[in-house]
N, C-alpha and C positions, 0 to 999 in steps of 0.2 A: 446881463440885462441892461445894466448902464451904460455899458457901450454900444448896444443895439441900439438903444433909444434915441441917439444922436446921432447914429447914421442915416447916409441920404436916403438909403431902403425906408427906413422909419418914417421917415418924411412924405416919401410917395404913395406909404401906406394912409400915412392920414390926407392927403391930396385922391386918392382914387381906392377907395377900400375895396368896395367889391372886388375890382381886377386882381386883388393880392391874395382875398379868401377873409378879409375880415366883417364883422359884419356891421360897424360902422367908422368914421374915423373918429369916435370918442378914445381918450384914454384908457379907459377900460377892456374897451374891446381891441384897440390896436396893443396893449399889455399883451393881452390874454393871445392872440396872434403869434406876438414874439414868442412866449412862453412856449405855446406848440411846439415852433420851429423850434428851440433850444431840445426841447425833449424830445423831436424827432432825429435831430441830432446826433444827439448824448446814443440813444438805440442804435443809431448807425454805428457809428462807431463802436460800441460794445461789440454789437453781431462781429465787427471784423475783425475782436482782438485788441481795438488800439486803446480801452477804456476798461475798468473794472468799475462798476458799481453797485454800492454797500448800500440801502435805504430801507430807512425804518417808516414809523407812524411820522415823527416831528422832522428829520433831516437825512437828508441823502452826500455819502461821500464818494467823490470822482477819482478814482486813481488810475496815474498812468500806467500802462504797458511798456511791454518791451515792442511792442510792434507800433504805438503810438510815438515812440520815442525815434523809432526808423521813420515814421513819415515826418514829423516837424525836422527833424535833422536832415534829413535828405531830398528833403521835398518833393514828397511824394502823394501821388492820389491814395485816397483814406485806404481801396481795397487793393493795392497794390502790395504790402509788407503779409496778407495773407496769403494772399499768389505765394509769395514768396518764402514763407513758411512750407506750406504744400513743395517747392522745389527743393529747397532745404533740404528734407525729411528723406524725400527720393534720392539726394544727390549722397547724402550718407551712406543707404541704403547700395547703392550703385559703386559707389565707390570702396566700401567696406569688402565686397561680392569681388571686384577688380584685385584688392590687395594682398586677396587671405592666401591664394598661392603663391603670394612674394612679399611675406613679413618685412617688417625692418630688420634691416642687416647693420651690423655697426665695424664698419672695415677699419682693420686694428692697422693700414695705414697710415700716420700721422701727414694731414697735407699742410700746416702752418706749425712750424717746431717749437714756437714759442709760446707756449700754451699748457697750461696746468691741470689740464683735461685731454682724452684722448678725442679728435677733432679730424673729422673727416667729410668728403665731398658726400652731398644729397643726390641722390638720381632716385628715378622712376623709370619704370619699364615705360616706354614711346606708347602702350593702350590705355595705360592710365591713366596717362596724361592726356589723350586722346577725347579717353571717354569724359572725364570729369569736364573740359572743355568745352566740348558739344552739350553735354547736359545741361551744367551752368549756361552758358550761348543760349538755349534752347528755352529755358523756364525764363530769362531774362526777355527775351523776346516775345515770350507769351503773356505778358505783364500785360495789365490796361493803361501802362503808359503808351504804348503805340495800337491803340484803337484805334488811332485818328490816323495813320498812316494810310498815305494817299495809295490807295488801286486803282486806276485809271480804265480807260476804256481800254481792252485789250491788253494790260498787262497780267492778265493772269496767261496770256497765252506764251509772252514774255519770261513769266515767274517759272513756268514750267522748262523754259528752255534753257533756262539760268540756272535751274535743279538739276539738269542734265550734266552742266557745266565743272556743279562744286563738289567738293568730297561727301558732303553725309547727305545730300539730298535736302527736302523740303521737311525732313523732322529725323529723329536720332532713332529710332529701331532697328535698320537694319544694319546700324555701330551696334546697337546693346547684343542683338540677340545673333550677330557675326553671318547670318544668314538673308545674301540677295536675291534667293531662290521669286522670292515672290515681290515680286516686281510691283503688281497692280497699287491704285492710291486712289483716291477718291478726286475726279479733278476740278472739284470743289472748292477743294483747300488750297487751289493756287490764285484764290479771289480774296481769299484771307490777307489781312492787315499782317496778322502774325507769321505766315508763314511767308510773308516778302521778308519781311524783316530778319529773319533767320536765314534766308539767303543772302541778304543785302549782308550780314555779317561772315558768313563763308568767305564772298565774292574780297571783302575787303581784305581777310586774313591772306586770302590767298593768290591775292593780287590777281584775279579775273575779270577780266576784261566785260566791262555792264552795256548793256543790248542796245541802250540810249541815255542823251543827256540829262532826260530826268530823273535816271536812277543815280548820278553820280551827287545831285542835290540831295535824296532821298539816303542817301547814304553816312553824309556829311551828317545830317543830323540825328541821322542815328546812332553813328560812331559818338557824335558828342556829348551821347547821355549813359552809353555805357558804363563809363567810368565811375559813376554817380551811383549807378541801382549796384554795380557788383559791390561797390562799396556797403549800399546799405544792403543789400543780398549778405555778405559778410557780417555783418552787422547783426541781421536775425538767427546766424547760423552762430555766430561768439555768445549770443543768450541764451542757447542750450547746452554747455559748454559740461555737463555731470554724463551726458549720453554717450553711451560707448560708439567710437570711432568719429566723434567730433575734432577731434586731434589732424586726423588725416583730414576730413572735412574743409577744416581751414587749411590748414596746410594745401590741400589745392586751390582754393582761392588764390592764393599768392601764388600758384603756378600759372592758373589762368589768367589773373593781371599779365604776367610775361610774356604769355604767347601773345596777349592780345596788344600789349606793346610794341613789344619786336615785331610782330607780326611774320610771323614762321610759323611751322606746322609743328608736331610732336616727332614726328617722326625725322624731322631736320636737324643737321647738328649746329649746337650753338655759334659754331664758328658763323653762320651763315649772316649772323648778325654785324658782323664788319663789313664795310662798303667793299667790294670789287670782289668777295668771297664768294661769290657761287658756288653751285653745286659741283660741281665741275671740278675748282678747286680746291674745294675741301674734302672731294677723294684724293686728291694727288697728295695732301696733306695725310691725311690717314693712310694711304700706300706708303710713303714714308717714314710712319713712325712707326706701321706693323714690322719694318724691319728693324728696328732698333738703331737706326742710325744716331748717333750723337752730334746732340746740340738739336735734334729735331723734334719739335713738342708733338704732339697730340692731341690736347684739348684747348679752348678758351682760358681754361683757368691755367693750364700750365704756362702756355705762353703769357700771361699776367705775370705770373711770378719772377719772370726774365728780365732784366734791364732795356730798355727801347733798342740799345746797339744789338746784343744779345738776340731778339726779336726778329728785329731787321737781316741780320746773320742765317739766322734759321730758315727766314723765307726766302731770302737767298739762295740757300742749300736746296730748299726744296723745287725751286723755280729751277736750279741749274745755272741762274744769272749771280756769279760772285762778285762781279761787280757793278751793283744795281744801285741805282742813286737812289740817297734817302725819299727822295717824292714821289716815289715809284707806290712804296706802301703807306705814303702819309698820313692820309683818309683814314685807313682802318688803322692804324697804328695810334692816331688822334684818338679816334673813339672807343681804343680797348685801354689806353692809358687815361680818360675820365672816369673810368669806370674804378670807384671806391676799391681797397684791397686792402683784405683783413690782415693785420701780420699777427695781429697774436688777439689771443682770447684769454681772461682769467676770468674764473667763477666760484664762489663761494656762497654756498648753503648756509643758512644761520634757522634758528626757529624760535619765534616767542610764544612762550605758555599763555597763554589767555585762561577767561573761564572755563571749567570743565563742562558749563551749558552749551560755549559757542563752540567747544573743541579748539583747536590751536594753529597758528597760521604761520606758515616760512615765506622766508625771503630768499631769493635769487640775484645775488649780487653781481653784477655783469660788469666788465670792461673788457672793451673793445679798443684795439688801436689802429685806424685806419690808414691810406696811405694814396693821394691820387694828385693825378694833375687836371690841369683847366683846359676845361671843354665845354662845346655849347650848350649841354645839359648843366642848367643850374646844379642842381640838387639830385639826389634820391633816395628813396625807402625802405629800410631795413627791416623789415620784421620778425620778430622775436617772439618764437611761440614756445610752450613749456606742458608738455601732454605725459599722461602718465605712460609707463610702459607696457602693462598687459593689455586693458580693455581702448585704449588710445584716448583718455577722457583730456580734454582741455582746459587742465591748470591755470594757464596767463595767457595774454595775448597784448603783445603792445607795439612800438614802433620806433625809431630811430631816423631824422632826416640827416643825412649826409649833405653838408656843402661845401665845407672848407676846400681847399688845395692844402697840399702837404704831407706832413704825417702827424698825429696830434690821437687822443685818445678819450674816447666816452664813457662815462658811466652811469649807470642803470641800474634802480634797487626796483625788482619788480615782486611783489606781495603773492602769494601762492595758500591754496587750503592745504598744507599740511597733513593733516588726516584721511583727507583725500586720499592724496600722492603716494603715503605711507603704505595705503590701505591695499592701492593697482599695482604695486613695484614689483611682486613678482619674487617678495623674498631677497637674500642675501645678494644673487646676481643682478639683481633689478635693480630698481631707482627710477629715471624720470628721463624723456628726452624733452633735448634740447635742439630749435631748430630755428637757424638763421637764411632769410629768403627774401630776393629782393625783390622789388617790385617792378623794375622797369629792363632788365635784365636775366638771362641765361647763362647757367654752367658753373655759377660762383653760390651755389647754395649749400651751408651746409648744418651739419649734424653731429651732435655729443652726445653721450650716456655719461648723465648728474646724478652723481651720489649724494644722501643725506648731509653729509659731512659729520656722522653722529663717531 
């Protein structure tokens, strides 16, 4: 109220009362005005989640939410972090249904040898990653942050022909339910804010070509808030974090950061992420290595593991060209040696007893030792999630920015519920996974099974 009172609002209310609703410009009643608004407010807010309040006879207490916390941090419209809740809930839901025929597998290959934990490559089946993509894409663009997105005169006629253009169409059902049988849509819905928007994000992933110059404006700033909602999208999905299969939940968030960085499909291989790699080539590469030829990699991440000469050698071999000047592969050879590399992981378990009210809480002590050169990506981000192993519930969730050059080593005490962890493990074989994923990047994600250390 003290701050209302000196705003220029306040001001114009006692300059023209009527026009503002008050019923005259005395003190009293330009109060009693502000007062309204404040409590019309405070109800908004509540209705959508972002406010809890407690009030008695003498005094009222305002506590924040988790989804009031997502809009002042992310700055966001008030109904926006409810949308996004409702996505949330479904994206679980969807991707729980995707998983349960392809559990976590924990491949007793060791891919980094220095490491005091058994430690291996992340994958997904190319649907999963599919589906959780277009879902997330799909509730992100149905937000009331792009209300306002311009439909012009005749672009819904546009929208529709752009839907003809991109993989999942102007909305994700006939990805969930795998049947195109039924073609018809309502042609409605290509007048909608929302659903340009969900093709303007297709169109971009998937480098298709937009019908006119105003969709390429239209696009730009769409692309430049994405970043922002999946973040606080993530955000509301880490505060439910006891719900069985929140683990995987987040866990695609970080996958769908990547796609939507790289900009590639699911079903594309990582290699496609180095300059001059097309598709093209990264069969002649996988023809290659299905023959086991030596010295020839296979993935993103095995060719990482190589020395640049070493690298250079391989694609050589595979090109046919043995003696190919270094600047032949420089471009992508630049951009797969900025790319961070784990060489070793250590992790120790520890637990402190607390009270027997709050139950007791462990530690996840983490070191990392990275290993990169300089390239024109500053930085990147590592995330480090800690989900239990039966029901997939989400223990920790934190992050790690990469920028050095070098090789040089992190560490990380990340706090965990204990009794939780204990509770999901699944008995003497279980414990807790552990899952490192990056944010701007494919193929280098990986996975551990953590024991108590008891």
């Amino acid at each position: 109220m003290g701050y209302l009172t000196w705003t220029f609002y306040a001001r114009r209310v006692r300059a023209n009362p009527s026009f503002y609703g008050a019923q005259s410009s005395s003190e009293e009643d330009v109060e009693h005005l502000l007062v309204s608004i404040v409590k019309s407010t405070l109800r908004d807010l509540e209705d959508q989640g972002c406010v809890s309040i407690q009030s008695d006879e003498l005094e009222a207490h305002v506590t924040t939410m988790p989804l009031g916390l997502a809009t002042s941090n992310f700055y966001l419209l008030y109904r926006t972090p409810k949308q996004m809740q409702f996505g949330v809930r479904q994206a679980r839901k969807i991707i729980a249904n995707a998983v349960k025929d392809s559990p976590t597998k924990f491949d007793r290959q060791i891919t980094i040898p220095e490491c005091n934990i058994c430690i291996s490559r992340f994958s997904r089946p190319s649907r999963v990653d599919e589906i959780s993509l277009a879902w997330i894409l799909y509730a992100l663009a149905s937000t009331h942050e792009f209300d306002e997105l311009p439909v012009r005169h005749n672009e819904d006629i546009l929208n529709e022909e752009l839907s003809a253009n991109v993989r999942w169409g102007p909305d994700v059902e006939h990805l969930l339910s795998g049947d195109k049988s039924n073609t018809y849509r309502n042609p409605e819905i290509f007048s909608d804010p929302h659903t340009k928007c969900f093709l303007l994000l297709q169109a971009h992933l998937e480098h298709t070509k937009l019908p006119i110059s105003d969709y390429v404006n239209d696009t730009k700033s769409v692309v430049e808030n994405i970043p922002r909602l999946l973040a606080a999208m993530k955000f509301v999905a880490c505060s439910d974090d006891s719900a069985a299969g929140s683990f995987d939940l987040v866990t695609q968030f970080a996958r769908a950061k990547q796609f939507f960085e790289t900009r590639t499909r699911a079903d594309e291989d990582s290699l496609q992420q180095l300059p001059g790699f097309n598709s093209e080539f990264v069969r002649k590469i996988q023809a290659a290595a299905s023959k086991q030829d030596q010295g020839v990699f296979g993935s993103i991440h095995e060719v990482r593991q190589l020395s640049r000469d070493d690298a250079l050698a391989s694609l050589n071999r595979i090109t046919g060209n043995r003696h190919s000047k270094r600047e032949s592969f420089g471009p992508a050879l630049d951009t797969l040696y900025a790319i961070p590399n784990i060489t070793k992981v250590d992790v120790t378990v520890t637990r402190n007893n607390d009270k027997p009210s709050s139950g007791s809480t462990g530690k996840l002590i983490l070191a990392i030792t990275f290993q990169r050169y300089k390239g024109k990506r500053d930085a990147f981000s590592l995330n480090v999630l800690l989900g239990t192993h039966q029901q997939g519930q989400l223990l920790a969730e934190d992050s790690i920015r990469v920028g050095r050059t070098g090789t040089w080593t992190i560490a990380k005490e990340i706090p965990f519920n204990w009794s939780r962890a204990k509770a999901d493990s699944g008995g003497e074989d279980g414990g807790m996974v552990l899952r490192l994923l990056w944010d701007e990047v494919r193929g280098f994600d990986l996975e551990a099974k953590v024991g108590f250390g008891e």
